[in-house]
C-alpha positions in Angstrom: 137.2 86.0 121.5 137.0 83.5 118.9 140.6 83.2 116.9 138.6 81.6 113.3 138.0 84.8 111.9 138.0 85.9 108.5 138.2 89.7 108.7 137.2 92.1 110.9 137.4 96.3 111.2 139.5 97.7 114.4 139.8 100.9 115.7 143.3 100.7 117.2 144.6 103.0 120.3 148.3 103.6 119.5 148.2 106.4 122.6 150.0 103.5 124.5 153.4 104.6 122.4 153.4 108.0 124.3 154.1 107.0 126.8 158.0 106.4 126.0 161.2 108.2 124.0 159.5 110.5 121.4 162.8 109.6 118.8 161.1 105.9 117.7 157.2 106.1 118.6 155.9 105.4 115.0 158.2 102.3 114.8 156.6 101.4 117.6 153.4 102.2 117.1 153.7 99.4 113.8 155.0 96.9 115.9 151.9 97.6 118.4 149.5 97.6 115.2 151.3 93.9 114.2 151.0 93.0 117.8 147.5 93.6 118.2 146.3 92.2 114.8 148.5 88.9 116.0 146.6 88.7 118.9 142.8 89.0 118.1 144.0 87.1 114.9 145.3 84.2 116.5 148.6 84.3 114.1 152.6 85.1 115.0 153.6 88.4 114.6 155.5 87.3 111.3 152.2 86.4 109.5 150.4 89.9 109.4 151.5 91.8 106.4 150.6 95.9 107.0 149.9 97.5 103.5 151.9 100.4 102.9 148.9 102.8 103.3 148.7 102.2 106.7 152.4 102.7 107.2 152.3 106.0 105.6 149.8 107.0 107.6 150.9 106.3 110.8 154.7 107.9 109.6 152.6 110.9 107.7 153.3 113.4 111.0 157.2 112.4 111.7 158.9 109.7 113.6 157.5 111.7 116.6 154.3 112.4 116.1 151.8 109.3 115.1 148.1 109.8 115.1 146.6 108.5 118.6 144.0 105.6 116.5 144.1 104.1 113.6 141.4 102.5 112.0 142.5 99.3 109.8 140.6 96.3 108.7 142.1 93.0 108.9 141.5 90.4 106.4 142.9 86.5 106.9 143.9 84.5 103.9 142.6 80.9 104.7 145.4 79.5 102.3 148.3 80.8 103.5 147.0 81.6 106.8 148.4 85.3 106.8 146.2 88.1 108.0 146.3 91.6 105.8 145.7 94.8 107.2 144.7 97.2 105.1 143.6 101.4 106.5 139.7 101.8 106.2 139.8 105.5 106.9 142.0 108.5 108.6 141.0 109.9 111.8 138.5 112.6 111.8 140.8 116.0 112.4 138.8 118.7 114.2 140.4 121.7 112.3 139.8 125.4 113.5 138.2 127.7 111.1 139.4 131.4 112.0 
């Protein structure tokens, strides 16, 4: 996968954080977001900057409780060489109708 890109769209499975201790699975499920923009990025960890949209939607069911996907879009600044992530939309919520 080539590491020179500019920006891209990613549908990111955050599942992979359910597997452990329910008390800190949307902390972790922002370091897994850094993590994977870092690595189909090319950049450290330190250089992807996660607007706040994306946080609060990943905290917007509890500590406990983040959605299983997010879908972000990743922009790389050719300057400074950081990579922002900004959310492109929430998941689709299949609500019952009674």
């Amino acid at each position: 996968m080539p590491k020179d890109k500019k920006e891209a769209i990613y549908t990111i499975p955050i599942y992979k954080v359910y597997w452990g201790r329910r008390a800190n699975r949307a902390a972790r499920a922002i370091r897994l977001v850094r993590r994977f923009i870092a690595r189909h990025f090319g950049v450290e960890e330190k250089d992807v900057v996660i607007h706040n949209n994306v946080n609060e939607y990943i905290w917007s069911r509890s500590i406990e409780k983040p959605p299983r996907r997010v879908t972000v879009k990743a922009v790389k600044d050719q300057e400074s060489g950081k990579v922002k992530v900004v959310l492109v939309r929430e998941s689709k919520v299949k609500t019952r109708q009674h």
